[in-house]
C-alpha positions as CSV (number, residue, x, y, z in Angstrom):
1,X,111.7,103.9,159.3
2,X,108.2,102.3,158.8
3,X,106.3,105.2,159.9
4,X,105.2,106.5,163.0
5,X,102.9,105.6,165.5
6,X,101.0,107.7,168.5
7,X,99.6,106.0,171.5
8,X,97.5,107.7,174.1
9,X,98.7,106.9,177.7
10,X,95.7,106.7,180.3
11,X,96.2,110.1,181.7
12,X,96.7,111.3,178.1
13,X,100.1,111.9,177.2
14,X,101.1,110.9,174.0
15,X,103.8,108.6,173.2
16,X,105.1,108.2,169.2
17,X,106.9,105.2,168.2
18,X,108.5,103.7,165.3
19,X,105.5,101.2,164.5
20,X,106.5,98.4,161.9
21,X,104.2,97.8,158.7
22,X,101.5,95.9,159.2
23,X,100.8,92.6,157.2
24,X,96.9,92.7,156.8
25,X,96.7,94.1,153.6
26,X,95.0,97.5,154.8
27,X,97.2,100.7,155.2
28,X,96.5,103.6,157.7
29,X,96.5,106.8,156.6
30,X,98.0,108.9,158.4
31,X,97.1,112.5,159.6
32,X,99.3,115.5,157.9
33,X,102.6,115.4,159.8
34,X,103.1,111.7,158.6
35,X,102.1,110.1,162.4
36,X,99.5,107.6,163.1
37,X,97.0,107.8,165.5
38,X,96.4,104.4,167.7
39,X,93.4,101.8,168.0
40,X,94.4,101.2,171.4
41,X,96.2,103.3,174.4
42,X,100.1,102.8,175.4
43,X,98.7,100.8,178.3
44,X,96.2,98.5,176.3
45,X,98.5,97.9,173.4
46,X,101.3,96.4,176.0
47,X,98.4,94.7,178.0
48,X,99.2,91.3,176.2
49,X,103.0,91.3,176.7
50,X,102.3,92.1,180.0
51,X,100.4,89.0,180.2
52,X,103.5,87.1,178.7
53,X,106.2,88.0,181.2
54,X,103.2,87.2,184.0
55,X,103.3,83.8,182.3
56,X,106.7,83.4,182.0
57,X,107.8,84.4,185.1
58,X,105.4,82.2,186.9
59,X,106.5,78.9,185.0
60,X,110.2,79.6,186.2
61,X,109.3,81.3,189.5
62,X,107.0,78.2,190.4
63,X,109.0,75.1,188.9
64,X,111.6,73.0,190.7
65,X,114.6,75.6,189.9
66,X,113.2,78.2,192.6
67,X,116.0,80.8,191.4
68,X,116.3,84.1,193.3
69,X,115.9,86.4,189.8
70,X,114.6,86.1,187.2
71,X,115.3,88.7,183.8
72,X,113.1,88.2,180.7
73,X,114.1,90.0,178.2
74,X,112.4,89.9,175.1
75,X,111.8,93.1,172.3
76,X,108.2,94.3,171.7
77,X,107.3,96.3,168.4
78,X,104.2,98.5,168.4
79,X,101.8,98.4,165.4
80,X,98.8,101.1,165.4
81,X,95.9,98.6,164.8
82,X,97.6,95.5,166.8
83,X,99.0,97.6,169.5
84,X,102.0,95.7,170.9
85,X,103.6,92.1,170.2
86,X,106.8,90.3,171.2
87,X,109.3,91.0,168.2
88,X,111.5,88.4,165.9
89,X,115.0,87.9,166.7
90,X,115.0,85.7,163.4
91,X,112.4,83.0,162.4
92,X,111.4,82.7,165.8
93,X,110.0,85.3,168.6
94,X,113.1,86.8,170.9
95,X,113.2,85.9,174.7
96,X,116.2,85.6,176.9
97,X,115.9,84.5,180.0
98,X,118.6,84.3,182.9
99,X,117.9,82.9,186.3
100,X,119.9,84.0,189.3
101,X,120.8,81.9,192.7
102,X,122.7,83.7,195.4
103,X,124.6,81.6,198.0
104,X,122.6,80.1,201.2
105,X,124.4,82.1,204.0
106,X,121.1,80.9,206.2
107,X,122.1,77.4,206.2
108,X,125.7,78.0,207.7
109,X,127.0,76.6,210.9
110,X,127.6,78.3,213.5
111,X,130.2,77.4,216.3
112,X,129.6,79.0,219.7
């Protein structure tokens, strides 16, 4: 376990993560009982992965597929100065996406 990680919601719960080491050569100290204290809130640490399912969902909601659901997955790791970013599955970021059609019953004849 890297460490842990406490983010402030906006009505000021507290949330502790497992956060993952960050890269930028600076470490956080952390207070007595081992936990880190935030830059950001819960809310304004998932603000940018909120922006990227907006995105995604938009380029398959609005393209030529037109599906009736659509499930993006992807895993999001918490870090206390960076707040939230879209995890590794390998090399490359993780995303799965799966796109749903149900059958036209509107555009059945009817015989009267």
């Amino acid at each position: 376990m890297d460490g842990l990680v406490e983010f402030r919601t906006g009505d000021g719960a507290v949330v502790a993560v497992e956060a993952v080491e960050e890269r930028s050569g600076s470490r956080l100290v952390s207070r007595g009982d081992g936990a880190v204290r935030a830059t950001h809130t819960f809310e304004g640490a998932l603000d940018g992965v909120r922006a990227a399912a907006e995105s995604a969902l938009r380029v398959f909601r609005d393209g030529s597929l037109r599906p009736d659901g659509v499930e993006i997955e992807f895993g999001v790791k918490l870090a206390a100065e960076t707040g939230a970013f879209i995890a590794k599955g390998t090399a490359e970021g993780h995303l799965v996406v799966k796109l749903t059609w149900s059958p036209d019953t509107s555009g059945a004849s009817s015989t009267s």
